[in-house]
DRENBALO-839082 format. One record per residue (C-alpha): residue number from 1; residue in one letter; x, y, z. Coordinates in Angstrom, 3 decimals, padded with zeros to 6 digits. Each point is the difference from the previous one (the first is absolute). Example, Ala and Ser with C-alpha at 12.3 -4.5 7.8 and 13.67 -1.06 7.14 Angstrom:
<recs>
<1,A,<012.300,-004.500,007.800>> <2,S,<001.370,003.440,-000.660>> 
</recs>
This chain:
<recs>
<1,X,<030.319,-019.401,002.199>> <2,X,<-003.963,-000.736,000.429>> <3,X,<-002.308,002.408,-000.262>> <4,X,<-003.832,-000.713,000.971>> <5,X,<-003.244,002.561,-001.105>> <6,X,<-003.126,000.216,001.240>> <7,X,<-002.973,002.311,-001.446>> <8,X,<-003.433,001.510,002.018>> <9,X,<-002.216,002.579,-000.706>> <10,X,<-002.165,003.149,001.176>> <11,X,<-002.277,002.284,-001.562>> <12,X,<000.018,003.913,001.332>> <13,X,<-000.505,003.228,-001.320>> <14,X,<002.387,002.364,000.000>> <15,X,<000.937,003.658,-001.395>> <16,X,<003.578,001.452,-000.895>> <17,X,<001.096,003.553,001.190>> <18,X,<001.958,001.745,-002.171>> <19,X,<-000.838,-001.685,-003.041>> <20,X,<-001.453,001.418,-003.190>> <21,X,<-001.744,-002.026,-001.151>> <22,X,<-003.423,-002.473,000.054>> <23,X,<002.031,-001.693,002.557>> <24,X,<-000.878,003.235,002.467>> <25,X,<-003.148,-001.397,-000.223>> <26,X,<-001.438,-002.506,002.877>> <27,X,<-000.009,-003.217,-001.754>> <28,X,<000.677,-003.392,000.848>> <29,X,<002.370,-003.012,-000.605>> <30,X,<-000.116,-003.819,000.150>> <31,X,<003.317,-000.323,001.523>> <32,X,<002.342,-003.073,-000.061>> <33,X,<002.666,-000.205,002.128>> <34,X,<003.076,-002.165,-000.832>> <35,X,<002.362,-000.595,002.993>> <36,X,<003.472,-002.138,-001.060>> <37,X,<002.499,-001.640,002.743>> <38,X,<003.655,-001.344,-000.899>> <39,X,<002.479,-001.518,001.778>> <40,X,<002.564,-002.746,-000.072>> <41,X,<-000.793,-002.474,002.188>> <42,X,<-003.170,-002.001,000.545>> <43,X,<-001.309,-001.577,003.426>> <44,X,<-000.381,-003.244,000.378>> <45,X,<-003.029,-000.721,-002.183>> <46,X,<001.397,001.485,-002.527>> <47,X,<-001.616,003.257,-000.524>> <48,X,<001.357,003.431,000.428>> <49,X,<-002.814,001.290,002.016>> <50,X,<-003.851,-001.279,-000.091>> <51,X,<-002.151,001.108,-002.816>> <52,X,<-002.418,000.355,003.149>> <53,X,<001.378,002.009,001.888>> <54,X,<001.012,002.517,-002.601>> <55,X,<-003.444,000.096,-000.771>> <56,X,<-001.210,000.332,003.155>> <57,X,<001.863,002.960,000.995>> <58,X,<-000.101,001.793,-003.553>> <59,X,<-003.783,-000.087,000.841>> <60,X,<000.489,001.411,003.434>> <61,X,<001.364,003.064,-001.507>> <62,X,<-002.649,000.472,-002.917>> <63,X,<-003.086,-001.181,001.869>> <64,X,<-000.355,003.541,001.939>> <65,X,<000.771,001.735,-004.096>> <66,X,<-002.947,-002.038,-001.161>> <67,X,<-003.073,001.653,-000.917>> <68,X,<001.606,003.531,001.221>> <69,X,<000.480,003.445,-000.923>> <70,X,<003.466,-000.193,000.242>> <71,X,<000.343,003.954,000.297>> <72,X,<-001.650,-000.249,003.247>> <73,X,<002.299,-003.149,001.661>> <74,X,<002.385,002.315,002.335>> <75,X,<003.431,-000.863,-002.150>> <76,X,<-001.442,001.076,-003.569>> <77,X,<-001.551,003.135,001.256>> <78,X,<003.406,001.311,000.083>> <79,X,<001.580,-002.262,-002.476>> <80,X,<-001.410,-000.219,-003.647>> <81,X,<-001.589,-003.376,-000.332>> <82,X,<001.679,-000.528,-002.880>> <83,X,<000.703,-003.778,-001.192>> <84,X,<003.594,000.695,000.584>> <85,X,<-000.818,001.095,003.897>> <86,X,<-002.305,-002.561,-000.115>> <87,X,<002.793,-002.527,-000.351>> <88,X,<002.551,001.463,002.441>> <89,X,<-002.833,000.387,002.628>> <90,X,<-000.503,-004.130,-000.529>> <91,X,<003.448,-000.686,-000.210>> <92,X,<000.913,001.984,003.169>> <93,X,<-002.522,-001.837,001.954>> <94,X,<001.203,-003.278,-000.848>> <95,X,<003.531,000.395,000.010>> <96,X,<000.189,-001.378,003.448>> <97,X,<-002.228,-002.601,-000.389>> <98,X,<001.055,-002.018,-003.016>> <99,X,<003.232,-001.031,-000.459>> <100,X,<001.905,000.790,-002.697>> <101,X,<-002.407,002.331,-001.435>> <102,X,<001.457,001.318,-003.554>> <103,X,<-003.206,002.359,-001.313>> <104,X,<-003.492,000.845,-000.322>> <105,X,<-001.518,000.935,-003.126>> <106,X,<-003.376,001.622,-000.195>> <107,X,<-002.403,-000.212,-002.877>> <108,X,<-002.188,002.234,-000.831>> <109,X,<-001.424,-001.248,-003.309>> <110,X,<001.184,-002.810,-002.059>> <111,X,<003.227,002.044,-001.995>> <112,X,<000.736,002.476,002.978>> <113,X,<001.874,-001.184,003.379>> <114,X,<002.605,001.776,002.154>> <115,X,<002.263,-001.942,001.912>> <116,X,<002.105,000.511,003.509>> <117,X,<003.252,-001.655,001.334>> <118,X,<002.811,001.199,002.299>> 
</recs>
């Protein structure tokens, strides 16, 4: 079994309902965004799937986060932008795109990261 990863980033502000906490708060994150393929069988260069194209769409999806509010993007004003959303709204929009997607995991800081696979 391979697996491939590729990492981007966005920064966006963002503030948890429901929370007690500083994290109620409007504050901001330097997010990094690690997307990982796997599969068994590898085209005919040799690779899984292209480190470029991963990238490219992983971008697609976090270019529109960048530089946000992310309360005020129309799926986390119902949805709590929490990291863990965060990752399942990424991974849902790539699902159909990269093949063999396994997760995405979503870092908020350097020790804290949520991560989303079906």
């Amino acid at each position: 079994m391979h697996s491939v990863r590729v990492e981007a980033g966005f920064s966006s502000a963002h503030n948890l309902r429901e929370y007690k906490g500083k994290c109620e708060d409007l504050h901001g994150h330097n997010w990094r965004v690690e997307l990982v393929a796997q599969g068994k069988t590898l085209d005919k260069a040799g690779m899984l799937i292209d480190f470029k194209y991963m990238k490219a769409e992983l971008n697609r999806v976090l270019d529109p986060l960048d530089h946000k509010y992310l309360n005020k993007i129309a799926y986390f004003k119902k949805i709590n932008p929490t990291s863990e959303n965060i990752a399942a709204y990424v991974y849902r929009r790539l699902k159909s795109k990269i093949r063999g997607l396994k997760s995405v995991t979503v870092w908020e800081n350097n020790t804290s990261a949520a991560t989303y696979e079906e």
